[in-house]
C-alpha positions in Angstrom: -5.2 -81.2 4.2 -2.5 -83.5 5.5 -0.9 -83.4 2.3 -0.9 -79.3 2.0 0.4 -79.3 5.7 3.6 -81.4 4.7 4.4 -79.4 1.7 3.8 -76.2 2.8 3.4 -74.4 -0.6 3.4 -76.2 -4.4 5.9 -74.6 -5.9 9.0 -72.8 -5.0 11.9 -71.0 -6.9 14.7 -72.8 -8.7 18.1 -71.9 -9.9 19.7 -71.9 -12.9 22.8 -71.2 -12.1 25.1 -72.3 -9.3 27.6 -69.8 -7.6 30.7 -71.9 -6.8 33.3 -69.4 -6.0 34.3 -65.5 -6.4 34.5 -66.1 -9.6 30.9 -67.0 -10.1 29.2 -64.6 -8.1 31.5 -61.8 -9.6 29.7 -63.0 -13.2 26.3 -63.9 -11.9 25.6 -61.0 -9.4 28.1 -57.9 -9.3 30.2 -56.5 -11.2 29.2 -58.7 -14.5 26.0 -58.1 -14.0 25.9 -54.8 -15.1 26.6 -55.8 -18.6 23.3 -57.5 -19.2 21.2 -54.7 -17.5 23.2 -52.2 -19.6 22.3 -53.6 -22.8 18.8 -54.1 -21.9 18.3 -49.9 -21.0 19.7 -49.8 -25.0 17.4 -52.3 -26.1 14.5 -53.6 -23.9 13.7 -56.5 -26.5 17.0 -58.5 -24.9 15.0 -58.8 -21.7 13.7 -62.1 -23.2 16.9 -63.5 -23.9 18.9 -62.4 -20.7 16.1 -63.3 -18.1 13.5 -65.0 -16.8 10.7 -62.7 -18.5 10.6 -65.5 -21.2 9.4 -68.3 -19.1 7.0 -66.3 -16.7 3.0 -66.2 -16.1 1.7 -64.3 -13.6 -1.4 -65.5 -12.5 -3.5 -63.1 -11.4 -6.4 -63.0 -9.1 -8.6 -61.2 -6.7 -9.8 -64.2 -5.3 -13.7 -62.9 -5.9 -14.7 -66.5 -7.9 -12.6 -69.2 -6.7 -13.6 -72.5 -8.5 -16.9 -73.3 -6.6 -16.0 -71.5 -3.8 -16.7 -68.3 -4.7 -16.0 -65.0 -3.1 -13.0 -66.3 -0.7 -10.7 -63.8 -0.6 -6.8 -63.7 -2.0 -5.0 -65.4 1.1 -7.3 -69.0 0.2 -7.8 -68.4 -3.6 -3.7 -68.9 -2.8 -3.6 -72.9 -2.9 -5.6 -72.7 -6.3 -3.2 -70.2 -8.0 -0.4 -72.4 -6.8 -2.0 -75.4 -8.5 -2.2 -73.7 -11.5 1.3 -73.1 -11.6 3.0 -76.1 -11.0 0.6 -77.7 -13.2 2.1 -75.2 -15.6 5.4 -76.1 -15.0 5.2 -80.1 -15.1 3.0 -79.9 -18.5 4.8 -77.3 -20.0 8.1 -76.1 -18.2 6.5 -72.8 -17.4 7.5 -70.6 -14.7 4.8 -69.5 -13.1 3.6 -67.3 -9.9 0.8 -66.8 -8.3 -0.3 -62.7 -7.8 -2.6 -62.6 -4.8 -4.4 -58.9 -4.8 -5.8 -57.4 -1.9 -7.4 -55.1 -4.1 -11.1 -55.2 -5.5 -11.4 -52.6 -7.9 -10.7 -52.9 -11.5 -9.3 -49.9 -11.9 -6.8 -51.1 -9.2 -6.0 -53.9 -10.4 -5.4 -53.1 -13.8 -2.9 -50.6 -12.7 -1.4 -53.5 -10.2 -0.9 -56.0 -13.2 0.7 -53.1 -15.5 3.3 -52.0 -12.8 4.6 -55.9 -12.9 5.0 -55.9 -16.4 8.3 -55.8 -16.4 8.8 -59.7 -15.0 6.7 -61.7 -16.8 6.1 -62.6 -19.8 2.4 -63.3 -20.3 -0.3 -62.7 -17.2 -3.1 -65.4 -16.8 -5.9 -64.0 -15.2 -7.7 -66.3 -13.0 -10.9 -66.7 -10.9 -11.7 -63.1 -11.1 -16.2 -62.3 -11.0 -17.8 -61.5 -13.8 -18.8 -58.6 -15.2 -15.5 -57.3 -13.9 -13.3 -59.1 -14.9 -13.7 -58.5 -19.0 -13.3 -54.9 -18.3 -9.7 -55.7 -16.6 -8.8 -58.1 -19.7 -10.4 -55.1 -22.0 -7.8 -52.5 -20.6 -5.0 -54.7 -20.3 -5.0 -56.3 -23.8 -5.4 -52.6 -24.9 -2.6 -51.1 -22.7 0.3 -54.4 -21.7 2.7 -55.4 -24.8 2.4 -59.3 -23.1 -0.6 -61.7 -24.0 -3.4 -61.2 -21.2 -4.7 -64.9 -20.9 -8.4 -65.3 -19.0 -8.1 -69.1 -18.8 -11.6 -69.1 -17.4 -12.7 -67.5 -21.0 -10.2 -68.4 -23.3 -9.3 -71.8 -21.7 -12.7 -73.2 -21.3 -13.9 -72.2 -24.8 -10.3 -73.5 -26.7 -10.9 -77.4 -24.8 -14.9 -76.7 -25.9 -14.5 -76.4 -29.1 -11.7 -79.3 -29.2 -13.9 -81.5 -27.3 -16.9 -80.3 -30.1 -14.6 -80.9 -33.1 -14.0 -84.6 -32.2 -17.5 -85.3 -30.9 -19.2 -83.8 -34.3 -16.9 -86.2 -36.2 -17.8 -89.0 -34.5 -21.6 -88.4 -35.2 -21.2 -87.1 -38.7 -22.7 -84.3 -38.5 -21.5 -80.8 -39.9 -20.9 -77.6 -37.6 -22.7 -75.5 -40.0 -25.9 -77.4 -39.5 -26.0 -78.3 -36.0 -28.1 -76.5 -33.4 -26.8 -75.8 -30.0 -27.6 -74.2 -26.8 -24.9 -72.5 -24.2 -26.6 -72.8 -20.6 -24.5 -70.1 -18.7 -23.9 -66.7 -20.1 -20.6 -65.9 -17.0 -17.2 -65.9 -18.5 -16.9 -69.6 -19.4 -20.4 -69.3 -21.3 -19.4 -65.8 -23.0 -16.4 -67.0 -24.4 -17.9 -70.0 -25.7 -20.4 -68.6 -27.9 -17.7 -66.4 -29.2 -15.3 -69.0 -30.4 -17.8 -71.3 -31.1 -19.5 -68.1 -33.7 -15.7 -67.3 -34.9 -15.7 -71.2 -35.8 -18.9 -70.8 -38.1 -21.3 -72.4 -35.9 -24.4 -70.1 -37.1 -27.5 -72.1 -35.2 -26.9 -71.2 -31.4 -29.0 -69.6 -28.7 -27.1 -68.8 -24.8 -29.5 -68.7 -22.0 -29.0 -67.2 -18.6 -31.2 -66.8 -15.0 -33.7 -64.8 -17.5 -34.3 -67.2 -20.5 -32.9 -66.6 -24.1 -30.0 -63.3 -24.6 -31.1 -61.9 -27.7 -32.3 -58.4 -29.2 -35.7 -58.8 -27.6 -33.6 -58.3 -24.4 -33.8 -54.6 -23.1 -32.1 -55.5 -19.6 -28.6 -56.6 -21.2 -25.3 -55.4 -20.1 -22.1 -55.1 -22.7 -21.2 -58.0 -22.4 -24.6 -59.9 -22.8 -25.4 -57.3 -26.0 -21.9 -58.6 -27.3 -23.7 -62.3 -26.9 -26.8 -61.0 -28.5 -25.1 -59.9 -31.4 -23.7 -62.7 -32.5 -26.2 -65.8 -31.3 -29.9 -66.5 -32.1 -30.4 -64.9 -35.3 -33.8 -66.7 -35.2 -34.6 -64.6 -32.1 -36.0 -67.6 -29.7 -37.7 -66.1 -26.8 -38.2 -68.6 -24.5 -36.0 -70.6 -21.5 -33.8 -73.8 -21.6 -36.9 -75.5 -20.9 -38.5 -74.3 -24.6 -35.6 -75.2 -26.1 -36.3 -78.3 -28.6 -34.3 -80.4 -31.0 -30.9 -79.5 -30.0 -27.6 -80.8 -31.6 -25.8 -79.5 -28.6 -26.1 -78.4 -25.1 -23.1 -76.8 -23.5 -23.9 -76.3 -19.5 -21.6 -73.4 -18.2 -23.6 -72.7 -15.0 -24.6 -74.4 -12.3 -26.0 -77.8 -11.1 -29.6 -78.3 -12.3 -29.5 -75.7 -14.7 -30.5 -78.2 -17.7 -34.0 -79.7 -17.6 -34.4 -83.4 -18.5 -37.3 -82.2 -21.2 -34.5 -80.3 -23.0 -32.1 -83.5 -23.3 -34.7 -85.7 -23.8 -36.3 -84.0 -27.1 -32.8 -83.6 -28.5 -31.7 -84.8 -32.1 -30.3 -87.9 -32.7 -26.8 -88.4 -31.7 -27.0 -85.7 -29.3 -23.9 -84.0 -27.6 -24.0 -82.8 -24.5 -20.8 -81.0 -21.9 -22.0 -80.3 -18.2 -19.0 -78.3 -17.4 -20.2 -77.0 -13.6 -17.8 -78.3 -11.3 -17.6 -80.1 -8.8 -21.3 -80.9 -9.8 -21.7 -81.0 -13.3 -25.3 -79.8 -14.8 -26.6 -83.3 -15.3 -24.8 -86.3 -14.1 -23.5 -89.4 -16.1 -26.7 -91.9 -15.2 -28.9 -88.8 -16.1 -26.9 -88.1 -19.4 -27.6 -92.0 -19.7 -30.8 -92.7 -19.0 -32.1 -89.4 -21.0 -30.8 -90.5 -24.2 -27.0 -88.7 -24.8 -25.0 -89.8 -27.2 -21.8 -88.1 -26.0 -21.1 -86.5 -22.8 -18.2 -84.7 -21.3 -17.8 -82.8 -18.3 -14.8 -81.1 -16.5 -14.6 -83.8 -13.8 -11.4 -85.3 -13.6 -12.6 -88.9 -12.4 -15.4 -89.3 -15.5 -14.6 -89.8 -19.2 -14.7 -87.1 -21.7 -12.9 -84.5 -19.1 -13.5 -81.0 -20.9 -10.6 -79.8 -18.9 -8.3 -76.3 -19.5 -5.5 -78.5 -18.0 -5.2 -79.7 -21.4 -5.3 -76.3 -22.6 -3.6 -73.4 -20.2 -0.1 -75.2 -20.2 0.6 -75.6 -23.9 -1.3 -72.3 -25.1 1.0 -70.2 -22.9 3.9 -71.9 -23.4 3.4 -71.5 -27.6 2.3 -67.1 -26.7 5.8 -67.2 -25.0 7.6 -69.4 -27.5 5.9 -67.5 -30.2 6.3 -64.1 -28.7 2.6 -63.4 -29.2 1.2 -60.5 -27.9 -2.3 -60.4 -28.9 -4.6 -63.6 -28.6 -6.9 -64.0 -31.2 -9.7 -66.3 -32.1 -7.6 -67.5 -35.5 -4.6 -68.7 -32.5 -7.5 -70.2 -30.1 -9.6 -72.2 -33.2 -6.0 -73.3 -34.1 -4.9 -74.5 -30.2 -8.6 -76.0 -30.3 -7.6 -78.4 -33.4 -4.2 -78.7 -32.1 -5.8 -80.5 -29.1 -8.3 -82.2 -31.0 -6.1 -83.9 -33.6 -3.7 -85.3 -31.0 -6.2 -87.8 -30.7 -5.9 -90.1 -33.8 -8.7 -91.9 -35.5 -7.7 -95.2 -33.5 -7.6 -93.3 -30.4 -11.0 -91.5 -31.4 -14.2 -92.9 -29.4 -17.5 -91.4 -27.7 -15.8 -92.3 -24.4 -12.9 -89.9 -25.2 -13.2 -87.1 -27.3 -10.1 -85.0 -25.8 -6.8 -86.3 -24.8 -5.9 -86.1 -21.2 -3.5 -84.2 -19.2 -0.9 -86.3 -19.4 -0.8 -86.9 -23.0 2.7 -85.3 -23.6 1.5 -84.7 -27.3 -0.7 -81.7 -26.6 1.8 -79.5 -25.5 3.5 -79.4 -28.7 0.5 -80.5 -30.9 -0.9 -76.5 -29.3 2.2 -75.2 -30.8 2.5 -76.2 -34.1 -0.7 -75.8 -34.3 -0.8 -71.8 -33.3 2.3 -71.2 -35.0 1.0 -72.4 -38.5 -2.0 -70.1 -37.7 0.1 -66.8 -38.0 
C-alpha cells in the first residue's frame, strides 16, 4: 500500500518527440501534421507506420473476475490492469493501457472495444467472468481487424503446454500416450484442453463442480459441449476423485479441488500444475509427500512458476511485429515451444521446466518462433 501511495499510478505516457521551438511544434502538431493524417484517409494501412497504433494493447476489462478477488468492480480491477501493462512494457517495449468499463453487458462491451479500434493495435482482454467473456472474444475476433488476445485463455494454456513440453521430456514419456486430467473447466481450463487437443494429446478427461464434461452430460452449455467434443473419448463418468493412473493433472480451479487419492494412484513420474492462485490446488509439501514427480504452479516465490508473464509480453509483441490479426492454435503451439526451448538441455531440470520472467530470451525466442509458424 505504501508503495502504491508513493507512485500513484504504474505507468504513465512518454514522448517520443521533443518540441524545442516553432519549428518543432509547427512539424509535430499544426500545420505538418496534416500531411500524415491526409495520407492515412488515402490509405488506412499507414496508420501503423505514422503512429502509435503499432505499439499499443488495450487491456480490457469489466473488472467481474479480478485475479482472486473476484467481482470488484472497474475502479479496483485498475491497479491489476496497470500491472499488466508495465509488465508489458519492461519485457517487451509494449505500450500498453489499461480500459476500465463501467459497463457489464457483452453486447456493450463488445461495441465499447470496437469504437477504440482505431488506437491500438491489438486488445488483451483481461479478468472478464466466464461464460461471458468467450462470447465477447467470439464477436470481436469475428468483427475487429486487430488480434483479440484473452490472456486468461490463451496465456495460461501457451505457458501450460510449454511447461508440459519440457516436463514430458524430462520423464520420457510421449504426449500421444500420456493420460491427463484438467481440474477446472473456467477460461483457463477451457483453453487448456483445446491447445493441449490441437497439440495431439488424445487421452484427457476436464472435470468441473459436477464430475467428468463429456457426452453423457445433458446440462452443458456451448462452451462445456465445445469441451465435450474434443476430450474423453473413452467417456469416463465419474469425479476427480475416480480418476486413476494419471500422467498429468492440470488444476485450473480452486484450492482443494484435487484429492490426495487422485495424486497418489498416479503413474510413475507423474506431472502435476496447481495453477489456483494465490493458493495453488495442492501445495509443495503435499505435491511432496504424495508422490509428484514434477510440480509447477503460478506462484511467483515457488519453482516451476507456470506463469503468462512469460507469455503475454512476447506473444503480443510478435502479433504486432507480425501484423497478425487472427490467433490461431498453429501461432500458440509455436509461442508454447518458443518458451520451452529457451530453456537448454543444461538449463533443463524438474525444478525448472519454464524460464522465468526475466529471461530476456523469451521475448524473442516467442517470435521466431510464431513467425516460422506462418
Amino acid at each position: 500500500m505504501e508503495l502504491h501511495k508513493k507512485i500513484k499510478g504504474k505507468i504513465s505516457i512518454g514522448q517520443r518527440a521533443e518540441i524545442k521551438d516553432i519549428k518543432d511544434l509547427s512539424m509535430l502538431y499544426t500545420p505538418g501534421v496534416a500531411r500524415p493524417s491526409e495520407d492515412i484517409k488515402k490509405n488506412p494501412e499507414l496508420v501503423y507506420d505514422l503512429t502509435i497504433k503499432r505499439n499499443t494493447v488495450a487491456v480490457v476489462t469489466d473488472g467481474t473476475r479480478v485475479l482472486g478477488l473476484g467481482d470488484i468492480g472497474p475502479e479496483a480491477a485498475l491497479p491489476v490492469m496497470e500491472g499488466k501493462a508495465l509488465i508489458m512494457k519492461q519485457f517487451a517495449d509494449l505500450d500498453a493501457f489499461p480500459i476500465c468499463l463501467k459497463c457489464r453487458s457483452a453486447e456493450e462491451i463488445v461495441e465499447v472495444v470496437k469504437c477504440i479500434e482505431p488506437v491500438f493495435g491489438a486488445i488483451n482482454l483481461e479478468d472478464i467472468e466466464t461464460p461471458k467473456v468467450f462470447e465477447i472474444e467470439e464477436k470481436l475476433i469475428e468483427e475487429l481487424n486487430i488480434p483479440v488476445f484473452h490472456d486468461d485463455q490463451h496465456g495460461t494454456a501457451i505457458v501450460t503446454l510449454a511447461g508440459l513440453i519440457n516436463a514430458l521430456k524430462l520423464v520420457e514419456k510421449k504426449k500421444e500416450k500420456i493420460k491427463v486430467g484438467i481440474v477446472g473447466a473456467g477460461s483457463a481450463g477451457y483453453a487448456i484442453a483445446k491447445l493441449l487437443s490441437a497439440y495431439g494429446i488424445e487421452h484427457m478427461v476436464v472435470f468441473d463442480s459436477k464430475g467428468a464434461i463429456g457426452k453423457h452430460r445433458k446440462d452443458l452449455p456451448k462452451y462445456k459441449q465445445n469441451i465435450a467434443d474434443i476430450t474423453n473419448k473413452d467417456n469416463f463418468t465419474g469425479g476427480i476423485k475416480d480418476f486413476m493412473e494419471a500422467d498429468v493433472i492440470i488444476g485450473a480451479s480452486s484450492p482443494g479441488t484435487i484429492p490426495e487419492e487422485t495424486i497418489r494412484n498416479m503413474n510413475m513420474d507423474s506431472i502435476v500444475f496447481a495453477m489456483a492462485n494465490p493458493i495453488p490446488e495442492i501445495s509443495e509439501e503435499q505435491a511432496k509427500e504424495w508422490g509428484v514427480e514434477i510440480f509447477g504452479t503460478g506462484r511467483s516465490d515457488w519453482k516451476n512458476q507456470i506463469n503468462n508473464a512469460v507469455c503475454f509480453p512476447g506473444f503480443l509483441r510478435a502479433l504486432l511485429d507480425l501484423r497478425i490479426v487472427k490467433i490461431t492454435d498453429e501461432i500458440k503451439i509455436a509461442a508454447a515451444e518458443g518458451i520451452a526451448n529457451t530453456l537448454t538441455e543444461k538449463e533443463l531440470s524438474k525444478d525448472k521446466i519454464v524460464p522465468d520472467v526475466f529471461d530476456e530470451r523469451v521475448v524473442g525466442n516467442i517470435k521466431k518462433a510464431i513467425e516460422s509458424a506462418i
